[in-house]
Rosetta silent file (secondary structure, phi, psi, omega in degrees, C-alpha in Angstrom):
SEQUENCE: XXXXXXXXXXXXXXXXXXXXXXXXXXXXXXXXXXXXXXXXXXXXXXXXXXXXXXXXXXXXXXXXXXXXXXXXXXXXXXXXXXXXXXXXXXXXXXXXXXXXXXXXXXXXXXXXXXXXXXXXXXXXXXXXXXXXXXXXXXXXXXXXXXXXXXXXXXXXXXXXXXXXXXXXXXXXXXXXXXXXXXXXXXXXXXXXXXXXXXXXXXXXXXXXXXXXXXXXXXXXXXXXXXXXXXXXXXXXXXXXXXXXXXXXXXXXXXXXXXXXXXXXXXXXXXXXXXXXXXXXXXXXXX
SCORE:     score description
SCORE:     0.000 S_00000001
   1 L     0.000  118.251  169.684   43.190   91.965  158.889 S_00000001
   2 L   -94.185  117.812 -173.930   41.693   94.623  160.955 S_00000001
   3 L  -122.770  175.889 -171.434   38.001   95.392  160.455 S_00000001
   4 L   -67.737  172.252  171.608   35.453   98.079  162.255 S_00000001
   5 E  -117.670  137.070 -171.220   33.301   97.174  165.139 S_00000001
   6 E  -134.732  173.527  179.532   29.362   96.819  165.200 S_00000001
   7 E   -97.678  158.966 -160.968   27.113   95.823  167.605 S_00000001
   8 L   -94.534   -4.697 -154.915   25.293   92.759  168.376 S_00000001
   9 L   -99.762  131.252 -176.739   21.883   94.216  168.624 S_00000001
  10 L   -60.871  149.322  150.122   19.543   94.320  165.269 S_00000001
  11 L   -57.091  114.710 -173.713   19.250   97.948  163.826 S_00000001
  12 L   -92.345  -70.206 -175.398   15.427   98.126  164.245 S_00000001
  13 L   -15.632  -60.054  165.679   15.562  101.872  161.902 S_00000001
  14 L   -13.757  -53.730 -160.519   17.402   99.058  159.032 S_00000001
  15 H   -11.932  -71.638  156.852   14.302   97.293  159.018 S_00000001
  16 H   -40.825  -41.023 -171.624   12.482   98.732  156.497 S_00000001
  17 H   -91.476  -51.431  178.591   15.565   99.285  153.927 S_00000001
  18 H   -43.163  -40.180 -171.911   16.497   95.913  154.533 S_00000001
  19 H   -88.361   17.105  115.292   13.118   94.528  153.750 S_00000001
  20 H   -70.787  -21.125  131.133   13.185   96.758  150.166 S_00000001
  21 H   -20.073  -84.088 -157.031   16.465   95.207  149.379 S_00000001
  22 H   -44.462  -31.480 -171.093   15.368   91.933  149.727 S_00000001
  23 H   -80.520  -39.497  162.420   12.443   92.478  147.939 S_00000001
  24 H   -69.946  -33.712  175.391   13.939   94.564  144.965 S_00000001
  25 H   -56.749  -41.446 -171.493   16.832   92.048  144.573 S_00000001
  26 H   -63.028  -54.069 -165.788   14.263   89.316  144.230 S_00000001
  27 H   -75.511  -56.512 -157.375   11.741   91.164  141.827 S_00000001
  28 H   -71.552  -36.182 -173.769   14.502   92.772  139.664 S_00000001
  29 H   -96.081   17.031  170.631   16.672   89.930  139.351 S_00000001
  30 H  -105.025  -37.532 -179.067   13.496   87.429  138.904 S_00000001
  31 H   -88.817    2.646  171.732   12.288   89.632  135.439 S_00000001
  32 H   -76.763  -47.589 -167.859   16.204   89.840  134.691 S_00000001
  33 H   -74.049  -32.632 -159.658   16.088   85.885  134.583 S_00000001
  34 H   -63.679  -80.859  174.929   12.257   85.487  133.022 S_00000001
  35 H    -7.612  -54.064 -155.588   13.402   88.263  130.210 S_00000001
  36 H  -106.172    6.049 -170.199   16.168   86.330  129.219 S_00000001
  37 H   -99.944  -35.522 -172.263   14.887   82.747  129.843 S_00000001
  38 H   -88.362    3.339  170.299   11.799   84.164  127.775 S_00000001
  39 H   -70.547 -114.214 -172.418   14.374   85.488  124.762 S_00000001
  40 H    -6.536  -67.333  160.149   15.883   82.536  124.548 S_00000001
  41 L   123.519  176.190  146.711   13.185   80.453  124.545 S_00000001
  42 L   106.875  -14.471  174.110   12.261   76.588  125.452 S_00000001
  43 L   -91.088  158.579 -166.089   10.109   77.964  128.757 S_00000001
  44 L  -109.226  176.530 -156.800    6.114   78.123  128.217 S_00000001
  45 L  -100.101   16.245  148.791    3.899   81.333  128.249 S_00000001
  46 L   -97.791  -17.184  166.950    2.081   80.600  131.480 S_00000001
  47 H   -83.596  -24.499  154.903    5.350   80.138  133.329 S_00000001
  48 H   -48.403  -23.920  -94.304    6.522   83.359  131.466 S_00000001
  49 H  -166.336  -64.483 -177.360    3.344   84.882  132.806 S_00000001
  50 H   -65.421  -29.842 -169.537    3.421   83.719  136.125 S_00000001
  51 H   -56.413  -68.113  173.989    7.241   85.191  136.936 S_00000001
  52 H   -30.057  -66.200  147.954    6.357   88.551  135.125 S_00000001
  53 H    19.910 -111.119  172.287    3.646   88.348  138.029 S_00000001
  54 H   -79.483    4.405  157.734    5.337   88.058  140.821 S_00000001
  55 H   -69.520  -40.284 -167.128    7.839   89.942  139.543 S_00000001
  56 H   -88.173  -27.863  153.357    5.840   92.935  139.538 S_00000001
  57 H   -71.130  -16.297  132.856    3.951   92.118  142.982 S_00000001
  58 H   -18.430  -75.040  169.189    7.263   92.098  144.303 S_00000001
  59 H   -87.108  -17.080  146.335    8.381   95.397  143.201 S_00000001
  60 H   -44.998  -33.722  163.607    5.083   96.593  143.981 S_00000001
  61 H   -96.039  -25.856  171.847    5.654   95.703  147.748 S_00000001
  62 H   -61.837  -68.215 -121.190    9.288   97.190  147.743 S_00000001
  63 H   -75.273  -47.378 -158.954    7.764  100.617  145.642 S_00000001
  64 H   -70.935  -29.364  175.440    5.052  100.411  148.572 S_00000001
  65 H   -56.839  -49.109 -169.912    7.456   99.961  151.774 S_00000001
  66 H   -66.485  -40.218 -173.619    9.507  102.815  150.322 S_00000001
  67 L   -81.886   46.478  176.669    6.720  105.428  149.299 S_00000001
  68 L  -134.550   -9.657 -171.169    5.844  104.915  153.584 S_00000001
  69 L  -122.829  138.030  173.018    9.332  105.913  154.924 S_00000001
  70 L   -84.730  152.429 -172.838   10.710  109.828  155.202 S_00000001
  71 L  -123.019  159.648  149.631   14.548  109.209  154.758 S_00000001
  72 L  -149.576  -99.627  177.297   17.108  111.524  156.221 S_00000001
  73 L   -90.199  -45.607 -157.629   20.820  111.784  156.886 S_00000001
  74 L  -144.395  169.231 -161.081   21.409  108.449  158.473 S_00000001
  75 E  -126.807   78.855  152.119   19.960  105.063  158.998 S_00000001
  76 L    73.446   32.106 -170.232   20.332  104.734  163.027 S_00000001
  77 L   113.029  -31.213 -144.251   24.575  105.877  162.494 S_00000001
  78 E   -93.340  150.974 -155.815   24.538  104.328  158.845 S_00000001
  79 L  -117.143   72.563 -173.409   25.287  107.584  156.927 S_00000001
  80 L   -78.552  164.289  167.332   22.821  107.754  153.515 S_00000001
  81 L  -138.162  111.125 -165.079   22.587  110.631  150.871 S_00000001
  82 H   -74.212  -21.043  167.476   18.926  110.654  150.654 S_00000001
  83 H   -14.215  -50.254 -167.131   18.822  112.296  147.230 S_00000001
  84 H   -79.239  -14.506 -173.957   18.778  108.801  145.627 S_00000001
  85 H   -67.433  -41.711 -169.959   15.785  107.546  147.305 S_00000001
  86 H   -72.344  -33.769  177.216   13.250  109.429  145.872 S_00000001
  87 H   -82.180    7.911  167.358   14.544  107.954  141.637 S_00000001
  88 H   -82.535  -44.637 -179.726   15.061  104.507  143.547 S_00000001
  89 H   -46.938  -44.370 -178.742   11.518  104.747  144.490 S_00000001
  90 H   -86.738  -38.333  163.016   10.106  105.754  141.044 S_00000001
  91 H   -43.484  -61.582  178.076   12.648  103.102  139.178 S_00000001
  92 H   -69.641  -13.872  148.979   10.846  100.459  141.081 S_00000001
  93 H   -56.817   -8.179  117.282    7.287  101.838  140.166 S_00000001
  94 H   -52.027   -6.006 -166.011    8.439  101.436  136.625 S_00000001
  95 H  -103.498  -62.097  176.110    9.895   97.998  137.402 S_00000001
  96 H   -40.454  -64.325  169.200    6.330   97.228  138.743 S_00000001
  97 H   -43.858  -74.463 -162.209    4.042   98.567  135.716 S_00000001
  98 H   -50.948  -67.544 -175.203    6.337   97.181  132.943 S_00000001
  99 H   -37.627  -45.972  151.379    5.953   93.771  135.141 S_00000001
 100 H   -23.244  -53.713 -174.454    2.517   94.237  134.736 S_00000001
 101 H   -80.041  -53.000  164.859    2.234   94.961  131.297 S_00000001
 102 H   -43.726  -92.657 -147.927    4.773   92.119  130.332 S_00000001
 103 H   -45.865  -44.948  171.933    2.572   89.419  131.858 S_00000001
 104 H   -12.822  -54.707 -163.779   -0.711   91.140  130.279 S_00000001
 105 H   -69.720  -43.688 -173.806    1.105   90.963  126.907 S_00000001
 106 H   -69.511  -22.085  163.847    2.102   87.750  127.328 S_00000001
 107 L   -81.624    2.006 -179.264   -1.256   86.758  128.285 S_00000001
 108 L   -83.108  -41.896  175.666   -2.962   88.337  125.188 S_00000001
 109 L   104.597   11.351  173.680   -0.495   86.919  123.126 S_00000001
 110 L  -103.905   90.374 -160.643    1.449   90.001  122.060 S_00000001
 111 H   -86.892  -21.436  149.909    4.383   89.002  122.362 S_00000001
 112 H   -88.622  -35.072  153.225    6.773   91.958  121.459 S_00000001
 113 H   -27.169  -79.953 -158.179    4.921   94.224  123.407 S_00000001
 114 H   -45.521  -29.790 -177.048    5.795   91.630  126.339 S_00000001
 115 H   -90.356  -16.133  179.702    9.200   91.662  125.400 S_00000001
 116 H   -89.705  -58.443 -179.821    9.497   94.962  124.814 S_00000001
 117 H   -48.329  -39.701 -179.307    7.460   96.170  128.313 S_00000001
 118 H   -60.195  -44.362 -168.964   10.217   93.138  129.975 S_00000001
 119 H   -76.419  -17.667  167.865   13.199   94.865  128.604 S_00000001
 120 H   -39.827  -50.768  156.451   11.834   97.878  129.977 S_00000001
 121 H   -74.737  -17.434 -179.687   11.320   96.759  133.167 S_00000001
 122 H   -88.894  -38.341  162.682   14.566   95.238  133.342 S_00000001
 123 H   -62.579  -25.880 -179.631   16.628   98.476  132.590 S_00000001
 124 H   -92.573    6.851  153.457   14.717  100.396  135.003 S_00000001
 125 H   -61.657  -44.354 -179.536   15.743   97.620  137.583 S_00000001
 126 H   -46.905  -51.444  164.987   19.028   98.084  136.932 S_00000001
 127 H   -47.390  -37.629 -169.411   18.292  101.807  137.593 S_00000001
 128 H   -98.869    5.382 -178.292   16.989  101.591  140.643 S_00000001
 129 H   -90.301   11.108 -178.583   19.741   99.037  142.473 S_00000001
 130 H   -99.245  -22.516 -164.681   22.408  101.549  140.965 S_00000001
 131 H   -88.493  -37.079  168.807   20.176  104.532  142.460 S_00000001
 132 L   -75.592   -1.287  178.693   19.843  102.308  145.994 S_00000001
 133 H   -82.670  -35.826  161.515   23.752  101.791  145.828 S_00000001
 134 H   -79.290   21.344 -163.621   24.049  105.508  145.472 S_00000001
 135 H  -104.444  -69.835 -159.618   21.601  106.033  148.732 S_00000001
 136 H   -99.257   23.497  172.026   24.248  103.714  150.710 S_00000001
 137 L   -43.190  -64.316 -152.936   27.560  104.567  149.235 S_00000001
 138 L   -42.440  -53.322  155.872   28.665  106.736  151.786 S_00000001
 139 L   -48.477  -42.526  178.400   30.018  104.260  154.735 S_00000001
 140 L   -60.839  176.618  158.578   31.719  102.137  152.240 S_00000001
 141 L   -89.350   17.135 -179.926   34.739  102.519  149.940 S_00000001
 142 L   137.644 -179.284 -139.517   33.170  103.445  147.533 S_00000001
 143 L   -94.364  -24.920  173.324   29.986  103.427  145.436 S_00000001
 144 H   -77.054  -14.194  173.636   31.087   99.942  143.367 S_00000001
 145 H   -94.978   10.689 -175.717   31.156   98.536  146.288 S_00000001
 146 H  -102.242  -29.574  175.397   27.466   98.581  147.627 S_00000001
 147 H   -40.118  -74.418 -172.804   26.660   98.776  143.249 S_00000001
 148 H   -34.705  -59.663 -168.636   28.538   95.330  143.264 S_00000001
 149 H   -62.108  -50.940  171.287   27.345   93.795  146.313 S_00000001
 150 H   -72.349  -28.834 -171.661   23.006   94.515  145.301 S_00000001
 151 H   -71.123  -36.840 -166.144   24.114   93.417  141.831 S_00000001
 152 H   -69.794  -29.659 -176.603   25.445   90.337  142.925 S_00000001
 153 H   -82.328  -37.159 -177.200   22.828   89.701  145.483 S_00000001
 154 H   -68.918  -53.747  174.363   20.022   90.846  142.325 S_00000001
 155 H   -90.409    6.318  120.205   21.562   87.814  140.557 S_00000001
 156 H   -39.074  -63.004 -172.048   21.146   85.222  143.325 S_00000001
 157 H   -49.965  -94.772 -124.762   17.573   86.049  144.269 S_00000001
 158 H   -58.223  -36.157 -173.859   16.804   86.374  140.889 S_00000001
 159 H   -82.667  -46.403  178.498   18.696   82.915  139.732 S_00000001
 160 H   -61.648  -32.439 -172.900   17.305   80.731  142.863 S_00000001
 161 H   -89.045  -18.821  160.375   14.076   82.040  142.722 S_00000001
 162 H   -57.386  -77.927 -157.467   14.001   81.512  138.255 S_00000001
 163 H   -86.634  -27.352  164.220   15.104   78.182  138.367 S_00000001
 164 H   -61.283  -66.372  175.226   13.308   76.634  141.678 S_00000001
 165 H   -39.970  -55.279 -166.022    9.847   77.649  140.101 S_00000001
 166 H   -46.349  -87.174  168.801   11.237   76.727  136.684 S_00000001
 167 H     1.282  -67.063 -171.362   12.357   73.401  138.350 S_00000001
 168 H   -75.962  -18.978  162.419    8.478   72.768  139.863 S_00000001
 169 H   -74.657  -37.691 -163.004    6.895   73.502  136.264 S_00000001
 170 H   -74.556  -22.544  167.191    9.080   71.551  134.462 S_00000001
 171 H   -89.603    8.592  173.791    7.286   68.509  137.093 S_00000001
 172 H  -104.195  -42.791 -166.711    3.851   69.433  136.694 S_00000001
 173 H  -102.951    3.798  162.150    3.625   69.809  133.043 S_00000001
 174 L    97.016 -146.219 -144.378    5.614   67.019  131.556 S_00000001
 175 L   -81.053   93.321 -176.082    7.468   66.404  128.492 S_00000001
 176 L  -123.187  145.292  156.660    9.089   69.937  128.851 S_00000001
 177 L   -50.963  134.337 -172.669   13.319   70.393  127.679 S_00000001
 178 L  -107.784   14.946  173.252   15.523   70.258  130.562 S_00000001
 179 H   -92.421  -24.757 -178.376   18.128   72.297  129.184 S_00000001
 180 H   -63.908  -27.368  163.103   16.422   75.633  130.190 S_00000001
 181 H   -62.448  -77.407  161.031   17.329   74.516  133.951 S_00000001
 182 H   -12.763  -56.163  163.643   20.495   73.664  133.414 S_00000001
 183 H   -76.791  -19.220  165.847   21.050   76.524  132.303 S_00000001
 184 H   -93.622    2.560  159.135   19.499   78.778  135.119 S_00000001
 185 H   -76.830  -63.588  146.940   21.446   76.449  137.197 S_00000001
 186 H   -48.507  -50.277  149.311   24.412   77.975  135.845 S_00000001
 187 H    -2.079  -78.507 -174.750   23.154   81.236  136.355 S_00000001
 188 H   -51.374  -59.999  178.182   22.595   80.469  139.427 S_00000001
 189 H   -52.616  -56.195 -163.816   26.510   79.215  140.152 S_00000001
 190 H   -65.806  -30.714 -176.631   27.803   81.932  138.361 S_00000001
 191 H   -85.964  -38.951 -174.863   25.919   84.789  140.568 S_00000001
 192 H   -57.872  -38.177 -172.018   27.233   82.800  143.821 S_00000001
 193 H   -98.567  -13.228  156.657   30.699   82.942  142.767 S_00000001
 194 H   -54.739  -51.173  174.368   30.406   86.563  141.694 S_00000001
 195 H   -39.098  -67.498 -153.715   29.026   86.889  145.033 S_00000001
 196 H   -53.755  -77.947 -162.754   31.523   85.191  147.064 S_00000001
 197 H   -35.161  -41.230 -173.253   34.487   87.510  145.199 S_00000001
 198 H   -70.310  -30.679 -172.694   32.688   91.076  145.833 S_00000001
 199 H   -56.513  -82.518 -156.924   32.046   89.513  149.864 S_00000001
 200 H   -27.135  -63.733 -157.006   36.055   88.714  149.677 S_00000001
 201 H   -58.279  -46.246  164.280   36.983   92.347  148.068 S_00000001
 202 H   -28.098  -55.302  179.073   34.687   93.691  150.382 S_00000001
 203 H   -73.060  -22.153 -150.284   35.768   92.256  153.660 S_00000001
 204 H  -101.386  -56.425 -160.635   39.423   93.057  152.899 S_00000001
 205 L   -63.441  154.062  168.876   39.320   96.989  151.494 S_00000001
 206 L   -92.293  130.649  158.677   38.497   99.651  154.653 S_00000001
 207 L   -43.657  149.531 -178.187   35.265  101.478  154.704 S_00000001
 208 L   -86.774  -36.884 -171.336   35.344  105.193  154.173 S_00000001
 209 L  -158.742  135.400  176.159   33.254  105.607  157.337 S_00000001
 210 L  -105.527  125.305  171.449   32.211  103.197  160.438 S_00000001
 211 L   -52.568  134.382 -165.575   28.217  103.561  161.445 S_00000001
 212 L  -115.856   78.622  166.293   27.764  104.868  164.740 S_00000001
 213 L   -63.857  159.961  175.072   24.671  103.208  166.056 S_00000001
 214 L   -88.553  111.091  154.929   22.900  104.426  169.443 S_00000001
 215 L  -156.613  133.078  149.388   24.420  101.793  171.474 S_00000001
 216 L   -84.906    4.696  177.652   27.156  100.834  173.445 S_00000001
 217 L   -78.233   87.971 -142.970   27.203   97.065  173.038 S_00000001
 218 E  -135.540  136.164 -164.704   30.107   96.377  170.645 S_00000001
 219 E  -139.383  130.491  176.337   32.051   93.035  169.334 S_00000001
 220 E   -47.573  123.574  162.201   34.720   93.010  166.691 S_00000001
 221 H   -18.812  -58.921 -175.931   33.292   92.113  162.872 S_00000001
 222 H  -107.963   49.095  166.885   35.330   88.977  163.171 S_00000001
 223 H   -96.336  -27.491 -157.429   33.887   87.776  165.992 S_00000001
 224 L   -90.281  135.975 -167.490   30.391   87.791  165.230 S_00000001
 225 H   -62.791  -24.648 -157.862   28.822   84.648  164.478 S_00000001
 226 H   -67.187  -48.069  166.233   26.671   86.364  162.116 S_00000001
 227 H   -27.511  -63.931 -156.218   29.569   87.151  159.588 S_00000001
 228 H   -78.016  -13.368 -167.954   29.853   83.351  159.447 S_00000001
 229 H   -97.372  -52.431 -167.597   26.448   82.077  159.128 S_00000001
 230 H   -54.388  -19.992 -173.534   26.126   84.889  156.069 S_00000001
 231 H   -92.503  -34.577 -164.419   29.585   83.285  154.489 S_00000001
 232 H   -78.791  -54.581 -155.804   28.646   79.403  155.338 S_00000001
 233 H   -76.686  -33.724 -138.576   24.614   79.436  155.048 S_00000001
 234 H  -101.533  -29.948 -172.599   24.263   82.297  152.658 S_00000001
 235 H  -109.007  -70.497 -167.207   27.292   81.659  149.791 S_00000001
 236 H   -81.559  -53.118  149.071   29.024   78.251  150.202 S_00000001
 237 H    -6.724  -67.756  177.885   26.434   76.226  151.371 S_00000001
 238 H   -67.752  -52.685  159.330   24.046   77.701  148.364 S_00000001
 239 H    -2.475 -107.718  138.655   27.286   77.183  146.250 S_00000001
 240 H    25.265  -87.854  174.884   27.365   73.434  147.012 S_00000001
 241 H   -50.171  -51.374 -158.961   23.589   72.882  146.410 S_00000001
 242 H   -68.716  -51.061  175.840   23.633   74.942  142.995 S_00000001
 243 H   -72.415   -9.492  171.288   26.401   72.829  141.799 S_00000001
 244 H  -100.310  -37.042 -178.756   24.771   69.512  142.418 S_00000001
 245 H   -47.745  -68.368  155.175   21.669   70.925  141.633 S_00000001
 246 H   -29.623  -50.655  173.454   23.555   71.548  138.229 S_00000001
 247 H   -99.650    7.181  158.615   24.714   68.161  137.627 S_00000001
 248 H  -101.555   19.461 -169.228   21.347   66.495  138.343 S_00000001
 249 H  -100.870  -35.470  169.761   20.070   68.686  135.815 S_00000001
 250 H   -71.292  -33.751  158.315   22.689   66.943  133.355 S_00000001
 251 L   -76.171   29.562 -147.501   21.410   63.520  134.472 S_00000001
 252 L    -9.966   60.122  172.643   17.995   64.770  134.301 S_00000001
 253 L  -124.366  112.221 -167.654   16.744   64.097  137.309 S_00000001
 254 H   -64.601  -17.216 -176.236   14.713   67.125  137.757 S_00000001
 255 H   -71.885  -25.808 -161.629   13.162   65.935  140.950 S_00000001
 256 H   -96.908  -32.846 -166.099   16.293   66.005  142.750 S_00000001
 257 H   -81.758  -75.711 -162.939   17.475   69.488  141.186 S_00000001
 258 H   -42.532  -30.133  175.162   14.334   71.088  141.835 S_00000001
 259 H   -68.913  -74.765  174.707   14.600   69.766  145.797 S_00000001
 260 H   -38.505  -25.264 -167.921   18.073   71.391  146.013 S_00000001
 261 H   -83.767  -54.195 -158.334   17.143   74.617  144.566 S_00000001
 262 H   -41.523  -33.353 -159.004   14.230   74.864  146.644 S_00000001
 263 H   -88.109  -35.546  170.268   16.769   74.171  149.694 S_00000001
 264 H   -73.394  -19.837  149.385   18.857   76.859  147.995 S_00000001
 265 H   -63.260  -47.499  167.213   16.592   79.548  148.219 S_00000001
 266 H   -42.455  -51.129  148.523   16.219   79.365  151.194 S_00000001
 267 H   -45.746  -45.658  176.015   19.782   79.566  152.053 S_00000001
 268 H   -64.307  -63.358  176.552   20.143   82.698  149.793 S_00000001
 269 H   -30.369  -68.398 -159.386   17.285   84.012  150.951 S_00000001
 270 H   -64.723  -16.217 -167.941   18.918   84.045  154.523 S_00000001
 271 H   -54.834  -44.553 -165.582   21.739   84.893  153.274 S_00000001
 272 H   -95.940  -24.046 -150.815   20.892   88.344  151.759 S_00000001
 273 H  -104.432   -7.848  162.357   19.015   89.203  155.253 S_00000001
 274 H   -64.893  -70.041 -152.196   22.188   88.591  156.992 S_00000001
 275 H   -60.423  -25.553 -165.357   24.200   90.424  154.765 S_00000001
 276 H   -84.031  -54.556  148.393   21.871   93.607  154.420 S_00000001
 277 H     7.204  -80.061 -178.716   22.129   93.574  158.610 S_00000001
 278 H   -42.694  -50.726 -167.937   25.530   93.212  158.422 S_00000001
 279 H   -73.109  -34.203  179.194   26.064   96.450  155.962 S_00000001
 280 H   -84.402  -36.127  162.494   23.977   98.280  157.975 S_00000001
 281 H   -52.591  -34.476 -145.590   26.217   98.016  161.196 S_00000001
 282 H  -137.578    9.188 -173.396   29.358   97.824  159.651 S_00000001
 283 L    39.473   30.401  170.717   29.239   99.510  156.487 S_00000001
 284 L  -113.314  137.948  165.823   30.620   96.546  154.306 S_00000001
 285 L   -81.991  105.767   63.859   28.115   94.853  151.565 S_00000001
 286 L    17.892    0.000    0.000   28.426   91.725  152.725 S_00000001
């Protein structure tokens, strides 16, 4: 398999869009998991409350990194069509309010409001990782594959960072159900192995266009140690944990689950900051 060549040296210009990735992946795919954990049911209104939260101070620090940067053709070589920036921007300022409004509701005690302002917030998340996939289409092979790559990455964050909190409430407040982990434990598996399969499709199909950074330092994709830490630390590794994390949630020992996820964010976490890196050099979602 023959892939493009990047450099070894961080994209400092990235910077920025990397840290609104990470931050929209987290926030949109933390009120996609609240929303439906708070549908469902069996989770309590102050943990509901808190998510909604930091869901929306989240997307409130992406909305604010973004309304600070002028975009133009390219990202340091990385080839964008800046059109999309300006509705990615205003989808997460609509991701933010509706977070806002949800936890309000929920603390008031109006609870279709809350549910209604959640789904609200959750469709225009969707909007705006389809509107940043259409910002960084162009290098790629096409536009499902950077769509694919933030969705998959939206339901990581959003599943590690759902059920590790969940995981530390369900030990503070006591005689709580333990099936609501369990099941964002599965989530949580289920976004990883979606993950792994778009990385695979990814890695394999040729980019429509390789990023021309200003450098001259240059090392084959499948050389770079980086590649390897993002497939080991950021997907099988979190893999691994998520499935034992998962079956101490069936013996219910929550103590143990909740230590693995917590170990598993972290992993993810690094995971996605590899990967956006990675995307920006080499024009694979990663």
């Amino acid at each position: 398999m023959r892939l493009n060549r990047y450099t070894y040296d961080v994209n400092i210009e990235a910077l920025p869009y990397t840290l609104i990735l990470i931050l929209a992946e987290m926030s949109i795919g933390s009120l996609w998991l609240t929303l439906a954990s708070d549908l469902r049911g069996g989770v309590t209104r102050g943990f509901v409350l808190m998510m909604a939260l930091c869901a929306a101070t989240i997307a409130g620090l992406a909305w604010w990194t973004a309304a600070g940067l002028t975009v133009g053709a390219d990202v340091d070589g990385y080839a964008i069509s800046a059109r999309w920036f300006d509705p990615a921007r205003s989808a997460l300022l609509a991701v933010t309010g509706a977070g806002v409004i949800y936890a309000l509701a929920v603390f008031m005690g109006w609870d279709p409001l809350g549910k209604l302002a959640g789904l609200v917030g959750a469709i225009a998340g969707g909007l705006a990782i389809a509107f940043l996939a259409a910002m960084l289409a162009p290098p790629a092979w096409g536009y499902p594959a950077v769509l694919l790559g933030l969705t998959a990455g939206t339901l990581a964050m959003g599943g590690v960072s759902v059920s590790m909190v969940w995981g530390h409430w369900y030990l503070t407040e006591g005689a709580l159900p333990s099936w609501p982990l369990r099941d964002l434990a599965m989530v949580l598996l289920a976004g990883l192995v979606f993950q792994a399969v778009v990385v695979a499709v990814n890695l394999v199909v040729p980019v429509a266009q390789t990023p021309s950074p200003g450098t001259d330092v240059h090392v084959a994709l499948a050389a770079n140690p980086a590649l390897y830490l993002r497939i080991g630390v950021g997907i099988i590794f979190p893999l691994i944990l998520a499935a034992l994390a998962l079956a101490t949630t069936r013996s219910r020992s929550m103590q143990s689950a909740t230590g693995l996820l917590y170990i598993c964010m972290g992993a993810v976490f690094s995971g996605e900051v590899l990967a956006k890196g990675l995307m920006f050099m080499t024009g694979r979602p990663v």
